[in-house]
Each structure stands twice: as C-alpha cells, then as structure tokens.
N, C-alpha and C positions, 0 to 999 in steps of 0.2 A: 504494500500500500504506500509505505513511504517514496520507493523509488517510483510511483505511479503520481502522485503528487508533484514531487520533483518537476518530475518529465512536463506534468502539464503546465509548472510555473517558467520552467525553461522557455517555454512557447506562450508568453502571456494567457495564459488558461490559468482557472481555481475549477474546484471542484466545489459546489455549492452541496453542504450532505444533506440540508435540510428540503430543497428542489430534489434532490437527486440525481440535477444536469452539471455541465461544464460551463463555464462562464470564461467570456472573452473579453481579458483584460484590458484590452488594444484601445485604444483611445481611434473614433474613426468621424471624421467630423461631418457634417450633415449637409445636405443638398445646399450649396452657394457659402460656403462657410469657409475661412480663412486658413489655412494651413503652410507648414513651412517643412520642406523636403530639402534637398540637392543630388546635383548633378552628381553624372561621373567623374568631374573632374574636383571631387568634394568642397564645390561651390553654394551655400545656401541659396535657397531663392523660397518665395511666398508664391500660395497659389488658392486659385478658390475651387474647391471642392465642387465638381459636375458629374462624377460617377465615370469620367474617361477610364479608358484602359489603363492611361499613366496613373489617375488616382487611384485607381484597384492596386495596381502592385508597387506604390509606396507603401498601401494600408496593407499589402500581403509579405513584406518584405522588411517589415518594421521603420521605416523611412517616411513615417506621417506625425507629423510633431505640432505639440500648440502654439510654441514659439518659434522666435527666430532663432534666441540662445541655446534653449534646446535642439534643435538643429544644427548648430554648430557645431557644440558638443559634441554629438554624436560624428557628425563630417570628421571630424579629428580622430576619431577611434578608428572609425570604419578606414579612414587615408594610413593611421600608424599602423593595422592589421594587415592591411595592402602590403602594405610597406615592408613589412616584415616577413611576406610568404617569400619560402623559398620554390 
C-alpha cells in the first residue's frame, strides 16, 4: 500500500480513502484563464488556456504553472537535468 501511494504522489495523484477514487493533484487552469509554461529553449512565457493541443500537454507533462516564478523555477530544473544527461 505504501509503495502504491508513493507511486501515485510521484505523478500528482492522492488517493482519497474516504471517495474510494484517485485524485488529480495537477493544478489545470480553466477555459480562457492565464497560465505560465516554457519553451524548449527553457524560456518562460504566459498563455491563456483554450484546451489546444499545446495546452493539453503542458497540463500532461507537468509544465502548467500559476505563475511566472513558478515557471521559472521549474525552466531551471528541467534546463540543469538536460544539462546533466549523459
């Protein structure tokens, strides 16, 4: 059970015991609403949520932020783990 909890906080999932379902931690902002991703070249930029393809798989790929700084943040991680594959 524990390694089952794990796994699903790994992936922004809880397990709710008292529902009985999984719950989606993921923060996913709503038709026309403001969000802050980046590019490949781990460049911030702001966008407004329209359900695009692009906005799908920032939301599927953890790269949907509320902020700008949190976006940042993140650009910086995601560019040093780049950075570091051999």
């Amino acid at each position: 059970k524990v390694l089952m909890l794990e796994a699903l906080k790994e992936n922004s999932l809880q397990w709710d015991e008292e529902a009985k379902e999984i719950l989606d931690l993921k923060w996913k902002p709503k038709q026309g609403e403001k969000y802050f991703s980046f590019d490949s070249h781990m460049q911030p930029a702001c966008f407004i949520w329209a359900h695009t393809m692009n906005d799908e798989h920032c939301y599927l790929t953890n790269k949907c932020f509320k902020t700008l700084e949190e976006a940042e943040k993140y650009a910086k991680k995601f560019a040093e783990i780049l950075k570091n594959r051999d």
